[in-house]
DSSP file (Angstrom, degrees, kcal/mol; ACC not computed):
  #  RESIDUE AA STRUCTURE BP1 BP2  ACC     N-H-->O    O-->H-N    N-H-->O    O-->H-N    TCO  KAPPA ALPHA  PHI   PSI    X-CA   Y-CA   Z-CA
    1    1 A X              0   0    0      0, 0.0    13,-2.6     0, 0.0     2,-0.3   0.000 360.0 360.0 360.0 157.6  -17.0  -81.1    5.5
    2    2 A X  E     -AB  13  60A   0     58,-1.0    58,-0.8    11,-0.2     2,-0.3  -0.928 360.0-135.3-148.5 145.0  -14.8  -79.4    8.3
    3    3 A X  E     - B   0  59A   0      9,-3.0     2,-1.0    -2,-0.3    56,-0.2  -0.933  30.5-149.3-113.8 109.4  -15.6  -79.6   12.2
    4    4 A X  E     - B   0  58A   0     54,-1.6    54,-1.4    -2,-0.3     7,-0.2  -0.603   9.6-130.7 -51.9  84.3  -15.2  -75.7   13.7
    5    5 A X    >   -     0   0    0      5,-2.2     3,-2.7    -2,-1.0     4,-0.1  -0.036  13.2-116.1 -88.5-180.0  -14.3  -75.4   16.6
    6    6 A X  T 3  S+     0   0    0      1,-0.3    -1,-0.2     2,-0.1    -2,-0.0   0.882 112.8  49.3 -64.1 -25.8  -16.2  -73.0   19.3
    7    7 A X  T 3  S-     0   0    0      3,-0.1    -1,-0.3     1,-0.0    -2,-0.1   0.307 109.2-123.2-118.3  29.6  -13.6  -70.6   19.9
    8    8 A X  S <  S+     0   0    0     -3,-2.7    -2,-0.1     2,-0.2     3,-0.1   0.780  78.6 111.8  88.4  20.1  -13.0  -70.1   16.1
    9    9 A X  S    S+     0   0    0      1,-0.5     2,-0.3    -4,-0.1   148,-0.2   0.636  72.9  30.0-122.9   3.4   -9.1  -71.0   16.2
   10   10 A X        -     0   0    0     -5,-0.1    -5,-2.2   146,-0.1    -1,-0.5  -0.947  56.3-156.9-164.8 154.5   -8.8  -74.4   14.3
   11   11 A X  B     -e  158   0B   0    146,-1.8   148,-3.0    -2,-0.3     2,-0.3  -0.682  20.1-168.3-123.3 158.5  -10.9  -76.2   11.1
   12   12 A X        -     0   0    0     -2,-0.2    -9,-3.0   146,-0.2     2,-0.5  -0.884  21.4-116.9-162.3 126.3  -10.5  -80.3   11.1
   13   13 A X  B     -A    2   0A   0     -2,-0.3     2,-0.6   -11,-0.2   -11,-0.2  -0.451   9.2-143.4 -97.0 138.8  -11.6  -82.2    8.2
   14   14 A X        -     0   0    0    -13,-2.6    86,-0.2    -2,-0.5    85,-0.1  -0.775  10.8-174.5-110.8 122.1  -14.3  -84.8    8.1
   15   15 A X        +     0   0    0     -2,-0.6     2,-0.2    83,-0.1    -1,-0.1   0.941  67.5  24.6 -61.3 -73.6  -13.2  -87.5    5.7
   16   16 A X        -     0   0    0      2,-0.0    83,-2.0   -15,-0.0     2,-0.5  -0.636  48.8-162.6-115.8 139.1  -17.1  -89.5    6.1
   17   17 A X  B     +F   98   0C   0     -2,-0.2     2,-0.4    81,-0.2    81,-0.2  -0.950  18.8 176.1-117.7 129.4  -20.5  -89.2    6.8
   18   18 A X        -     0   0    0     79,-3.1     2,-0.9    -2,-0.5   122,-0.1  -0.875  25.2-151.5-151.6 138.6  -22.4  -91.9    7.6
   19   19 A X        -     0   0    0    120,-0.6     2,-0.3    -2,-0.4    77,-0.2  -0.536  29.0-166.2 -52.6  69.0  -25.8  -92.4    8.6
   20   20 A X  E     -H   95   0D   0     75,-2.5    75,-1.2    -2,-0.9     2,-0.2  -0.719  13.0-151.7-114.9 166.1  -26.2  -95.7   10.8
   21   21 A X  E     -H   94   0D   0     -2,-0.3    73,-0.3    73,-0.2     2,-0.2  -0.469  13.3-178.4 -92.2 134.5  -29.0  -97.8   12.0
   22   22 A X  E     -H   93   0D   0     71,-1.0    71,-1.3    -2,-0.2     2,-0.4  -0.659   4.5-177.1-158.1 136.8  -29.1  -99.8   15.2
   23   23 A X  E     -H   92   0D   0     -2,-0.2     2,-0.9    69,-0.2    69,-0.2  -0.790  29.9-128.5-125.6 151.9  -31.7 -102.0   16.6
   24   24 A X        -     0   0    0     67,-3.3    66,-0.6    -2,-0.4    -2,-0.0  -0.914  25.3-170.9-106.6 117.8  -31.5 -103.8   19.9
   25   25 A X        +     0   0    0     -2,-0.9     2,-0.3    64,-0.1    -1,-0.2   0.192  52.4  86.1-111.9   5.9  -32.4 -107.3   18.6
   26   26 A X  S    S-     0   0    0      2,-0.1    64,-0.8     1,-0.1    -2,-0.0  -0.756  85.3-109.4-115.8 178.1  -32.7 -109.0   22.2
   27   27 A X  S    S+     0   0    0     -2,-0.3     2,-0.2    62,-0.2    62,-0.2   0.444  94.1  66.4 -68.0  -4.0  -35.6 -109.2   24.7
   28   28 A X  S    S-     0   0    0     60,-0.1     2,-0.3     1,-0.0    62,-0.3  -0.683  80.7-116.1-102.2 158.2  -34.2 -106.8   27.2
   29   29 A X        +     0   0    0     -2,-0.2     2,-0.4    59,-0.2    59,-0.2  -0.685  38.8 175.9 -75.5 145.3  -33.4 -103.1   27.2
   30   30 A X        -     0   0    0     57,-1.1     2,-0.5    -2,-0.3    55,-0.0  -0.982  29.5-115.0-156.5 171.5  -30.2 -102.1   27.5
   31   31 A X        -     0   0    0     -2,-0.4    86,-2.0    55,-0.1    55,-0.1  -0.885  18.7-137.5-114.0 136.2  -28.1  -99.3   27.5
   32   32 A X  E     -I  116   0E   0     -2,-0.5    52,-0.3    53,-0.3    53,-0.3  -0.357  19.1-173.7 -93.2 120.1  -25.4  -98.6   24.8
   33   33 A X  E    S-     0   0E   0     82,-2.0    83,-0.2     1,-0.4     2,-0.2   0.320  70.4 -17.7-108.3  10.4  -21.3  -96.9   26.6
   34   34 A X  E     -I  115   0E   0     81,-1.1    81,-1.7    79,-0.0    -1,-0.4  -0.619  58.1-154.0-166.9 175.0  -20.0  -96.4   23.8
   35   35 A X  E     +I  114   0E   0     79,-0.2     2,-0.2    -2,-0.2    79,-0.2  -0.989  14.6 178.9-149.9 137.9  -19.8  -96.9   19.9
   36   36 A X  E     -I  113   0E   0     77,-0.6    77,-2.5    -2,-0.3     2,-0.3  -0.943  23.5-138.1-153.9 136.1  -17.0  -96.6   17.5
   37   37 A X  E     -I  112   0E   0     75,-0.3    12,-2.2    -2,-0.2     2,-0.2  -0.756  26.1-174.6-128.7 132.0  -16.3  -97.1   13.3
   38   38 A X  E     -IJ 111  48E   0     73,-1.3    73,-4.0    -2,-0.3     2,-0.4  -0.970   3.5-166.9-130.9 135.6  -13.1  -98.9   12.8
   39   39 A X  E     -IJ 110  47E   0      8,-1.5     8,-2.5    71,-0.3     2,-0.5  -0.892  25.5-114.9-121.4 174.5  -11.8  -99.4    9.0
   40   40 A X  E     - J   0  46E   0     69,-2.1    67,-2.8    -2,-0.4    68,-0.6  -0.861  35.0-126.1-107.4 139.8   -9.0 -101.7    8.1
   41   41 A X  E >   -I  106   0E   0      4,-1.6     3,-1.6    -2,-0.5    65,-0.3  -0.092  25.1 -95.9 -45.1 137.7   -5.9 -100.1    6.8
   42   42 A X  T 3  S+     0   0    0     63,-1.5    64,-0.1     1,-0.2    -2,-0.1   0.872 125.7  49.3 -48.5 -33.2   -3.8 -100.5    3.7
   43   43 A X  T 3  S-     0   0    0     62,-0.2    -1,-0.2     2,-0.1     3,-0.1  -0.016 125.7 -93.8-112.6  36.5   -1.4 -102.9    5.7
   44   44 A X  S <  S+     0   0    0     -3,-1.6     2,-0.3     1,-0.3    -2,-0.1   0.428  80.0 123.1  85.6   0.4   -4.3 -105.3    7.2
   45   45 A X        -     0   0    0      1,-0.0    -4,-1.6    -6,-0.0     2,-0.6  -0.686  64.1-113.7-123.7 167.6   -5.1 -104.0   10.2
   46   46 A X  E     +J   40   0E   0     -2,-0.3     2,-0.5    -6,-0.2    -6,-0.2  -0.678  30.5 177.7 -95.7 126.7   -7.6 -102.6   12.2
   47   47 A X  E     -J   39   0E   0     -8,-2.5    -8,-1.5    -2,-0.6     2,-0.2  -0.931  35.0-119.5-127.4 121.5   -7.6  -98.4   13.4
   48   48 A X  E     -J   38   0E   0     -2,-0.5   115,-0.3   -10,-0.2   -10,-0.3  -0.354  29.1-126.0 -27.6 112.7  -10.2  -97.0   15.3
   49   49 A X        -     0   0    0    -12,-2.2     2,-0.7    -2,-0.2   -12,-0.2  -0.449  24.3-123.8-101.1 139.7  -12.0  -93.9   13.3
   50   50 A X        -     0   0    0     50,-0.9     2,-0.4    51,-0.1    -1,-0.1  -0.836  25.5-144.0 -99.9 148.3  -12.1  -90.7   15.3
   51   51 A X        -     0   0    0     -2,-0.7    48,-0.2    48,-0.1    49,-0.1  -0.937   4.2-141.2-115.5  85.2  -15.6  -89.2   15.7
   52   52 A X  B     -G   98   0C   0     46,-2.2     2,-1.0    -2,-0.4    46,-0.7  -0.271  27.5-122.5 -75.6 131.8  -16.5  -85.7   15.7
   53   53 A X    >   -     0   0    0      1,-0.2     3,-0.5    44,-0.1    -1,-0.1  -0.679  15.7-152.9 -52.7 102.7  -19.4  -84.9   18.4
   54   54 A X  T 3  S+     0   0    0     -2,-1.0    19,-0.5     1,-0.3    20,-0.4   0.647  89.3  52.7 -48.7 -23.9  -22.0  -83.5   16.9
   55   55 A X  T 3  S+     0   0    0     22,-0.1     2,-0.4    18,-0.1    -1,-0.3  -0.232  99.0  85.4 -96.3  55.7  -23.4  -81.5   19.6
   56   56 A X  S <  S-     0   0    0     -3,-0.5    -1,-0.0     1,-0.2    -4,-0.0  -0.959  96.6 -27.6-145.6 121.8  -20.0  -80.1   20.0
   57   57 A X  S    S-     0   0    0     -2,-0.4    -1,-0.2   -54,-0.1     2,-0.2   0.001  83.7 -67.9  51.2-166.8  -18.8  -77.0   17.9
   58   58 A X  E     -B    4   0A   0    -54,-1.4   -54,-1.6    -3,-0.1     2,-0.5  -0.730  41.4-144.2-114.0 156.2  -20.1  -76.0   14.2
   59   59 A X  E     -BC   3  71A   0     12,-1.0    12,-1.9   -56,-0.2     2,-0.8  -0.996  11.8-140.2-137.0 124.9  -19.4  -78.1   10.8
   60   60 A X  E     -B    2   0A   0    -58,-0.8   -58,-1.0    -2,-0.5    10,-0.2  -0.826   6.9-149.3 -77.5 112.1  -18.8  -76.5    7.7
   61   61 A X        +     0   0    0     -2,-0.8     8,-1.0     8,-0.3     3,-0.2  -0.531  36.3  61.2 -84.8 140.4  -20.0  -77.7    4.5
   62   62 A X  S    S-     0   0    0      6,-0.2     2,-1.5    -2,-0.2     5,-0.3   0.534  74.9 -61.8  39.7 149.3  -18.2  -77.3    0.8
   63   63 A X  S    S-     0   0    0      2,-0.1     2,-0.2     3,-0.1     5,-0.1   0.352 105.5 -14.2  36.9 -64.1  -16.2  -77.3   -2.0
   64   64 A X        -     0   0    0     -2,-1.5     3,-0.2     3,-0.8     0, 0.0  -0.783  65.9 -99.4-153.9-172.9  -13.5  -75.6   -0.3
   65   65 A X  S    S+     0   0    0     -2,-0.2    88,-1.4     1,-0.1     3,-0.3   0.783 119.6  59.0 -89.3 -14.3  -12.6  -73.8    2.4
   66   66 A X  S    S+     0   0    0     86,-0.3    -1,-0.1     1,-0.2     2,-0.1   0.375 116.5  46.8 -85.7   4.3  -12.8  -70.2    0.5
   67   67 A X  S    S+     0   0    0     -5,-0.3    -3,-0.8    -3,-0.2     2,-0.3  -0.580  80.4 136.2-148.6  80.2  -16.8  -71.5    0.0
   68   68 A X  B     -M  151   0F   0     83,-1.5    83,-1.3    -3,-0.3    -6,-0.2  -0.754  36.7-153.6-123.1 172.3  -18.5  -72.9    3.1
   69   69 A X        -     0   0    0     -8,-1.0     2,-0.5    -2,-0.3    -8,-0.3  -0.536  22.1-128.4-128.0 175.7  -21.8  -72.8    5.1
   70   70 A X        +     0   0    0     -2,-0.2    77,-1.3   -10,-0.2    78,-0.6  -0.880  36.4 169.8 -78.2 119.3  -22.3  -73.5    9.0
   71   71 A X  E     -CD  59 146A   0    -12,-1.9   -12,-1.0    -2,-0.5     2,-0.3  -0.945  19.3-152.9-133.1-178.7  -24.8  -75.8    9.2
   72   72 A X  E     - D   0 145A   0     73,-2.0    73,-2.8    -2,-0.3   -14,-0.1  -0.996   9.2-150.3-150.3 155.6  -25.4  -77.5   12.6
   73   73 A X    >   -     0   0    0    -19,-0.5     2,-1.6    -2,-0.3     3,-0.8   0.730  23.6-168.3-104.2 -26.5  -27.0  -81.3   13.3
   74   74 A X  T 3  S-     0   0    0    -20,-0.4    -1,-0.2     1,-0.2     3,-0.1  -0.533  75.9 -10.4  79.2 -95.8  -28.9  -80.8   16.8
   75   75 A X  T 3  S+     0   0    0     -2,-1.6    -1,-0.2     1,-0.1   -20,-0.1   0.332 110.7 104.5-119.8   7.9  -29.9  -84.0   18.2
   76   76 A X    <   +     0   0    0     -3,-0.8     2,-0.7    67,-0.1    20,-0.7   0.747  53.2 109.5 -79.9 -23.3  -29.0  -86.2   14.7
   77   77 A X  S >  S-     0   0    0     18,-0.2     3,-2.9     1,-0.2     2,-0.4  -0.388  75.5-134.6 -45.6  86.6  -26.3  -87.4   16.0
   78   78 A X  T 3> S+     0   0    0     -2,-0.7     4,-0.9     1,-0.3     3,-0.3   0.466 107.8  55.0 -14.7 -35.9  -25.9  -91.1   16.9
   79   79 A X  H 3> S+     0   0    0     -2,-0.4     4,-1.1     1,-0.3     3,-0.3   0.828 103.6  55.3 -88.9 -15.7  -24.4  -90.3   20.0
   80   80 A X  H <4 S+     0   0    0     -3,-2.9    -1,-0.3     1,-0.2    -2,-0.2   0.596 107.6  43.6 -57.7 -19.3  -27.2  -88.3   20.8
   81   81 A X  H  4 S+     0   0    0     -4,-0.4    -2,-0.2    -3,-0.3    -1,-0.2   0.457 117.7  51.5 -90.0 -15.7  -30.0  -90.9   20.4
   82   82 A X  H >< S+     0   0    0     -4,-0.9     3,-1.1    -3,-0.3   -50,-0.3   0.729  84.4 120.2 -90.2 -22.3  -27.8  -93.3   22.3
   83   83 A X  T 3< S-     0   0    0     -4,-1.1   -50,-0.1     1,-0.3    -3,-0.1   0.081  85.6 -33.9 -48.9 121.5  -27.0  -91.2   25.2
   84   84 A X  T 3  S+     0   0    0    -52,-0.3     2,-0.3     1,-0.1    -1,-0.3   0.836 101.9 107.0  35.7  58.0  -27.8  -92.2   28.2
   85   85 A X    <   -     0   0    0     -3,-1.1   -53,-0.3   -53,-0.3   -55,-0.1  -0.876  69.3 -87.0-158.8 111.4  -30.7  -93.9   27.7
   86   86 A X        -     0   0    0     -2,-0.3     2,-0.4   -55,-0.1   -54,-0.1   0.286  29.8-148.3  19.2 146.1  -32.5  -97.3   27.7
   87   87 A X        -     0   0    0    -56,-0.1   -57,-1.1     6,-0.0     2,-0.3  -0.852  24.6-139.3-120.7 116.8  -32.6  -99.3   24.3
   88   88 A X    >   -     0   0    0     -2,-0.4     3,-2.6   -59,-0.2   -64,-0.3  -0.697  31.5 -78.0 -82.2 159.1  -35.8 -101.2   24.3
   89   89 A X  T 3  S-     0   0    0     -2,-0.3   -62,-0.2     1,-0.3   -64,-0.1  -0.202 116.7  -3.1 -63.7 127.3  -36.1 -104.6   23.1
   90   90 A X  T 3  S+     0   0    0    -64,-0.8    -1,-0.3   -66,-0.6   -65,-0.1   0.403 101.9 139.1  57.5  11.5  -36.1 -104.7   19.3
   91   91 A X    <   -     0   0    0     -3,-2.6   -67,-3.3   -68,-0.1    -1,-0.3  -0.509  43.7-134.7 -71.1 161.7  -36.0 -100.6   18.9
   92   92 A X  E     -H   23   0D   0    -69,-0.2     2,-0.2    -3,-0.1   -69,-0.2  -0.783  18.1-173.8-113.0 154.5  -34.1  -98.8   16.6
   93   93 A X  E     +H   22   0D   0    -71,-1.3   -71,-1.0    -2,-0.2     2,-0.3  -0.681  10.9 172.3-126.9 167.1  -32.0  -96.0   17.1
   94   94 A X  E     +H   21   0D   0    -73,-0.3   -73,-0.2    -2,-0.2     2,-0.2  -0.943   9.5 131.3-177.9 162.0  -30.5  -94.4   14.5
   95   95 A X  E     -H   20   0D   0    -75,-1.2   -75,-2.5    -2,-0.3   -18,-0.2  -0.790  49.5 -67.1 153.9 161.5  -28.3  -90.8   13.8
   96   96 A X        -     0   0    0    -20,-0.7   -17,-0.2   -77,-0.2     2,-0.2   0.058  28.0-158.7 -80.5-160.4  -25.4  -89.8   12.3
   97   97 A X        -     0   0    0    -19,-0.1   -79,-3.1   -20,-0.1     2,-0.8  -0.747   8.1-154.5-165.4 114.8  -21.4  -90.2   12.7
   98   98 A X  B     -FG  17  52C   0    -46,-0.7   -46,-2.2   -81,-0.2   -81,-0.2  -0.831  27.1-177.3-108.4 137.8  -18.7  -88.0   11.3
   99   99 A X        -     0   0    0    -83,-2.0   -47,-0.3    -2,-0.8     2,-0.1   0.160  24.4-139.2-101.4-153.0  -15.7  -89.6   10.8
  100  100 A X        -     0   0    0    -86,-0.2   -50,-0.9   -85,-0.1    63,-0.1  -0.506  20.4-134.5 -70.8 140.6  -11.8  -89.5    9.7
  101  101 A X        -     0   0    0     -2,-0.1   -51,-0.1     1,-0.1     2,-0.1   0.235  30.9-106.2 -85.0 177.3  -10.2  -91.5    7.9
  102  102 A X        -     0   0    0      1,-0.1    -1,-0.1   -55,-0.1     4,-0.1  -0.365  20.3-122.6-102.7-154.8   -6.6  -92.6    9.2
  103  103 A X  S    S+     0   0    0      1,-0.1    -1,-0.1     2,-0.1     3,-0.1   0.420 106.1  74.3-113.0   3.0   -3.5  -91.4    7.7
  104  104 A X  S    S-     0   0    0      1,-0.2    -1,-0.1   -57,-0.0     2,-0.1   0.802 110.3-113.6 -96.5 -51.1   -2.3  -95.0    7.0
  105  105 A X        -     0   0    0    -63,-0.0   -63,-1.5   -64,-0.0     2,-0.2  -0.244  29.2-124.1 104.3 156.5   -5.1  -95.1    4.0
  106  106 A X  E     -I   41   0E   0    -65,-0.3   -65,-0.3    -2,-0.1     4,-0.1  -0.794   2.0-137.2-136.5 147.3   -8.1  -97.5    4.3
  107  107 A X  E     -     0   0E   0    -67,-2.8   -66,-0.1     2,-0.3     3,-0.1   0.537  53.8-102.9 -89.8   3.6   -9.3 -100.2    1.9
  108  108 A X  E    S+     0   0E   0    -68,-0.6    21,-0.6     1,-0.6     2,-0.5   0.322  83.6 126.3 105.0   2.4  -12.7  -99.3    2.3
  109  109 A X  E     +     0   0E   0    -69,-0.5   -69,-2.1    19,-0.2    -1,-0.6  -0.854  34.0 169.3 -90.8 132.6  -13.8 -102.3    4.7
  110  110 A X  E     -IK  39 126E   0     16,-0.6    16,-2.4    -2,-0.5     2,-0.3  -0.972  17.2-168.1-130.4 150.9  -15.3 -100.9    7.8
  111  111 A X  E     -I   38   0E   0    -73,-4.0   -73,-1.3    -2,-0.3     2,-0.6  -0.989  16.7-123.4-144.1 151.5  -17.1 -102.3   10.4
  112  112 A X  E     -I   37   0E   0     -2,-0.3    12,-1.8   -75,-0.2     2,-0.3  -0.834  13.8-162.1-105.6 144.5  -19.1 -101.0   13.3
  113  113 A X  E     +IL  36 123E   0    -77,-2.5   -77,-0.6    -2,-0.6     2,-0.5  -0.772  16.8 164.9 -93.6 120.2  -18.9 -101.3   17.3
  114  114 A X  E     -IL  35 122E   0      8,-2.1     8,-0.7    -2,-0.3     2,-0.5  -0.994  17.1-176.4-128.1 152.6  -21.6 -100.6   19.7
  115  115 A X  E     -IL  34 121E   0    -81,-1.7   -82,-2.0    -2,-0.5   -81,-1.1  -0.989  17.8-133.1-144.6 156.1  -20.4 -102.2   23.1
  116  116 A X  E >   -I   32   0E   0      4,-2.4     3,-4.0    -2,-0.5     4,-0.3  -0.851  23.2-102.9-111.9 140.2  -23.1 -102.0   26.3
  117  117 A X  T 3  S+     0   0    0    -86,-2.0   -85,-0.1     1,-0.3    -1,-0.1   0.516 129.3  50.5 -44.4 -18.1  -23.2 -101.1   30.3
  118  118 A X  T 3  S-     0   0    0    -87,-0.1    -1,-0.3     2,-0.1   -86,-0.1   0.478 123.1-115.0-102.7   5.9  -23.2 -104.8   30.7
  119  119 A X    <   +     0   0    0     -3,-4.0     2,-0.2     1,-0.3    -2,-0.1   0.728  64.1 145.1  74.8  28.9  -20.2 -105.2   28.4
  120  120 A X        -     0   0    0     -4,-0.3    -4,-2.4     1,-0.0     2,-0.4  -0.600  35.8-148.8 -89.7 154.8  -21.9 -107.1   25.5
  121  121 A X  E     -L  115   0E   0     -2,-0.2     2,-0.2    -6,-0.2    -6,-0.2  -0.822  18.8-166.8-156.8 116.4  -20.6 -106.2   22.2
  122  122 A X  E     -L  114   0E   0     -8,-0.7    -8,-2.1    -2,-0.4     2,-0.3  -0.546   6.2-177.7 -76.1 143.7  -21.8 -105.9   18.8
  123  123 A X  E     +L  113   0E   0    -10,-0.2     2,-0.2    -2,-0.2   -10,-0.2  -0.979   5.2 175.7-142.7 135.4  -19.8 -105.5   15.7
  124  124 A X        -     0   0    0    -12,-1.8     2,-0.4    -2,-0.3   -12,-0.1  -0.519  32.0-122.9 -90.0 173.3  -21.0 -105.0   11.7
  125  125 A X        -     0   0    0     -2,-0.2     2,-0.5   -14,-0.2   -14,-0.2  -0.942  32.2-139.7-113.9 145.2  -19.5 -104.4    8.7
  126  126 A X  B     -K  110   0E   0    -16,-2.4   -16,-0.6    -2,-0.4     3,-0.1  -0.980  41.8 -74.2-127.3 122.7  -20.9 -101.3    7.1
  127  127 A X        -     0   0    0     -2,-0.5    -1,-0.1     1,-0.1   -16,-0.0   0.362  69.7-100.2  12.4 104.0  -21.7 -101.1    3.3
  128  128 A X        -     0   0    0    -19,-0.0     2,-0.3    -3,-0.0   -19,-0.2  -0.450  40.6-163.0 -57.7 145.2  -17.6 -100.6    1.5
  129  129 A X        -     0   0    0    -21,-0.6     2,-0.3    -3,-0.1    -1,-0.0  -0.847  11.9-164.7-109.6 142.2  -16.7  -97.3    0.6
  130  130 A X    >   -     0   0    0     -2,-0.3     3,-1.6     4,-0.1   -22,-0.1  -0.880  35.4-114.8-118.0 158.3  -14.0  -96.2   -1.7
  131  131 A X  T 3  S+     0   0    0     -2,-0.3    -1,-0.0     1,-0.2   -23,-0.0   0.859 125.1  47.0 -63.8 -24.9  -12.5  -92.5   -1.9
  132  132 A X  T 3  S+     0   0    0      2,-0.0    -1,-0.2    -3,-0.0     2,-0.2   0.151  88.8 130.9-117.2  47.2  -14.0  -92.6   -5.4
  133  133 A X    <   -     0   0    0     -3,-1.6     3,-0.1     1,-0.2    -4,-0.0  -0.476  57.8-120.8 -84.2 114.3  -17.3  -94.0   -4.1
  134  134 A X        -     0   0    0     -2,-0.2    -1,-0.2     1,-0.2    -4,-0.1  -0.228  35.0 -98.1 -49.7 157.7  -20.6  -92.2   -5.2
  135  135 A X        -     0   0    0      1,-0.1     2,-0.9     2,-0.0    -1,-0.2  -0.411  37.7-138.8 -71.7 165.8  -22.7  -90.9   -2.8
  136  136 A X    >   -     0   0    0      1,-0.2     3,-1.1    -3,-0.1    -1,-0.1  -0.835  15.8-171.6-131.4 121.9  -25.5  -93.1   -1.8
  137  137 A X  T 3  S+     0   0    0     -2,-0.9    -1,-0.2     1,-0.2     3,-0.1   0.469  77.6  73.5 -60.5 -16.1  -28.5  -91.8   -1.3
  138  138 A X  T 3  S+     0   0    0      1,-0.2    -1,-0.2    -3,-0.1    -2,-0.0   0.271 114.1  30.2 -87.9   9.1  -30.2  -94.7    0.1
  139  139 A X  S <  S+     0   0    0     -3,-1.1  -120,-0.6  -119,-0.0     2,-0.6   0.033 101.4  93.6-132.1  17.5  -28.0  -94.2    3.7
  140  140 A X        +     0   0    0   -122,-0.1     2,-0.3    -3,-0.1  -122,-0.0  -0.919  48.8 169.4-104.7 127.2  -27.7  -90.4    3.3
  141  141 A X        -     0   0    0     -2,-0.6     2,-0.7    -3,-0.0   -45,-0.1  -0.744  24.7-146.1-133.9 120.8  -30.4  -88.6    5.2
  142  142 A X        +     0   0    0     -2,-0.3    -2,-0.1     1,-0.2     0, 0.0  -0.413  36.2 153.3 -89.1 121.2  -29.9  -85.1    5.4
  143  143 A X        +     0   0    0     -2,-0.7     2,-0.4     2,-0.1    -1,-0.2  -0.015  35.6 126.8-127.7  19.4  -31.2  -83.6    8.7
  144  144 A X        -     0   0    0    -70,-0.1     2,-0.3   -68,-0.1   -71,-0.2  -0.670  50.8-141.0 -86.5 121.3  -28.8  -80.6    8.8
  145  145 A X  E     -D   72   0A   0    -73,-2.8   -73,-2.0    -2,-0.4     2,-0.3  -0.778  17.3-132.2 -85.0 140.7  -29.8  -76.7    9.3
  146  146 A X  E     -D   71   0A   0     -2,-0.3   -75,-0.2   -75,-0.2     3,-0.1  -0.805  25.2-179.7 -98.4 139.5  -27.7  -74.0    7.2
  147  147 A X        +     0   0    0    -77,-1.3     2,-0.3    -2,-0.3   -76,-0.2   0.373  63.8  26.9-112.0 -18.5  -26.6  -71.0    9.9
  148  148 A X  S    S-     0   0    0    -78,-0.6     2,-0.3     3,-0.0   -78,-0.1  -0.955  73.2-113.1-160.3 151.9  -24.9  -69.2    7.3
  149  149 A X        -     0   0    0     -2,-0.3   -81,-0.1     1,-0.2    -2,-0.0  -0.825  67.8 -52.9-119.0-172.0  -24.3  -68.3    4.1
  150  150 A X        +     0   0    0     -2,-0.3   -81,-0.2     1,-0.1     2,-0.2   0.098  67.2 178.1 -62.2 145.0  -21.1  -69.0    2.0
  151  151 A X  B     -M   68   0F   0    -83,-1.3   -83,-1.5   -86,-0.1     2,-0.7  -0.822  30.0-123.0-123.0 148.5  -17.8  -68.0    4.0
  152  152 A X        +     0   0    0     -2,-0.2   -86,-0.3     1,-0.2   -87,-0.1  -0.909  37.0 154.0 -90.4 148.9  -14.0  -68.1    3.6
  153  153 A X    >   +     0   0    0    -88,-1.4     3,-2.7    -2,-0.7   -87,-0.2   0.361  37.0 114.2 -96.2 -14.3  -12.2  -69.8    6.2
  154  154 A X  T 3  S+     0   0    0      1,-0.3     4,-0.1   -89,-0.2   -88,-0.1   0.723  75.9  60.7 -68.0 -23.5   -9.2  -70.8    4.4
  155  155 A X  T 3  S+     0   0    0      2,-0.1     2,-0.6     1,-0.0    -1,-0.3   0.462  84.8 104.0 -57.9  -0.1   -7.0  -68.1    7.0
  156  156 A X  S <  S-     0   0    0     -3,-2.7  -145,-0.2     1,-0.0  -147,-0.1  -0.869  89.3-113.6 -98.2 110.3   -8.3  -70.4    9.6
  157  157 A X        -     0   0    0     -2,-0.6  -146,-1.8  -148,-0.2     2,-0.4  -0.056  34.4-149.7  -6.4 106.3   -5.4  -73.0   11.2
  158  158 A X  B     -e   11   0B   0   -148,-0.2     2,-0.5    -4,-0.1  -146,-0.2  -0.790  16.7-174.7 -98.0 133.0   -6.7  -76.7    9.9
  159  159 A X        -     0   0    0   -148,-3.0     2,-0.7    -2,-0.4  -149,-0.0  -0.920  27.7-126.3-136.9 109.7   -5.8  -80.1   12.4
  160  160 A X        -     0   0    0     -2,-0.5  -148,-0.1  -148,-0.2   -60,-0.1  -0.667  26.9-140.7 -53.1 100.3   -6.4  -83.3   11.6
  161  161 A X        -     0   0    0     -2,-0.7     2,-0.3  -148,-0.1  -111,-0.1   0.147  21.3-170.5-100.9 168.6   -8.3  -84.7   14.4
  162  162 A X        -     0   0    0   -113,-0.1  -113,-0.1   -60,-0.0   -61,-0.1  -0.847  27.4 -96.5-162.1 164.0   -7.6  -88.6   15.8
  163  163 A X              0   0    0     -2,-0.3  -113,-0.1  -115,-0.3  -115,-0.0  -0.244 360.0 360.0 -78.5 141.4   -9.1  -90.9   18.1
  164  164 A X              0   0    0     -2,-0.0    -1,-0.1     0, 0.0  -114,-0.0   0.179 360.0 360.0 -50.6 360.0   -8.0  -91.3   21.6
């Protein structure tokens, strides 16, 4: 998968997709500033995963670059269901997150962040992945529309995207 960007002039490739969950397990609402996937690194440590916006640009889908689709997510995004908005006590939220991996190389341990307006902060571990990791279908849910049908890009500039 490749993030597109709007004005057509660079491809950046997304390493992960994954599909998370999150329920606000106390008796209050609150509202979620920001949320982040960190995996730990060949040499022990932990690096922040950069996070393509979904409602931001187009994502390309396949194989290769000389065989892609458009497809677009809408509102699936996690940071779209978190956005600005209430949590109520014991909802779930849920959406995706596309990731990359760092350049360091991962062992497949990840863990996830969600941190709050009042500065409370949750952290998981999310499900190990390896690079030669089947998919799994019981966290994939594919909520994606295809815009296109198959395209080259490969003439198109590619950048490896990283967190801020």
């Amino acid at each position: 998968m490749y993030n597109f960007n709007e004005n057509g002039t660079a491809i950046s490739p997304i390493d992960m997709m994954l599909y998370v969950y999150f329920t606000n397990e106390k008796d209050v609402a609150y509202m979620i500033d920001s949320c982040w996937v960190e995996c730990q690194t060949q040499d022990g440590s932990w690096k922040k995963m950069y996070s393509a916006d979904l409602r931001l640009g187009s994502f390309l889908v396949g194989p290769d670059l000389q065989h892609v689709k458009k497809v677009e997510f809408g509102e699936d995004g996690f940071s779209a269901a978190a956005e600005r908005r209430n949590i109520g006590p014991h909802e779930t939220i849920q959406g995706w997150l596309l990731l990359v991996l760092p350049k360091e190389g991962y062992t497949g341990d990840f863990r996830f962040h969600v941190r709050t307006t009042t500065d409370d902060e949750f952290v998981e571990p999310v499900a190990k992945f390896k690079a030669d990791s089947p998919p799994r279908s019981e966290i994939q849910k594919r909520t994606w529309k295809s815009l296109s049908d198959w395209q080259d890009v490969s003439s198109i500039p590619v950048r490896v995207l990283e967190p801020k």
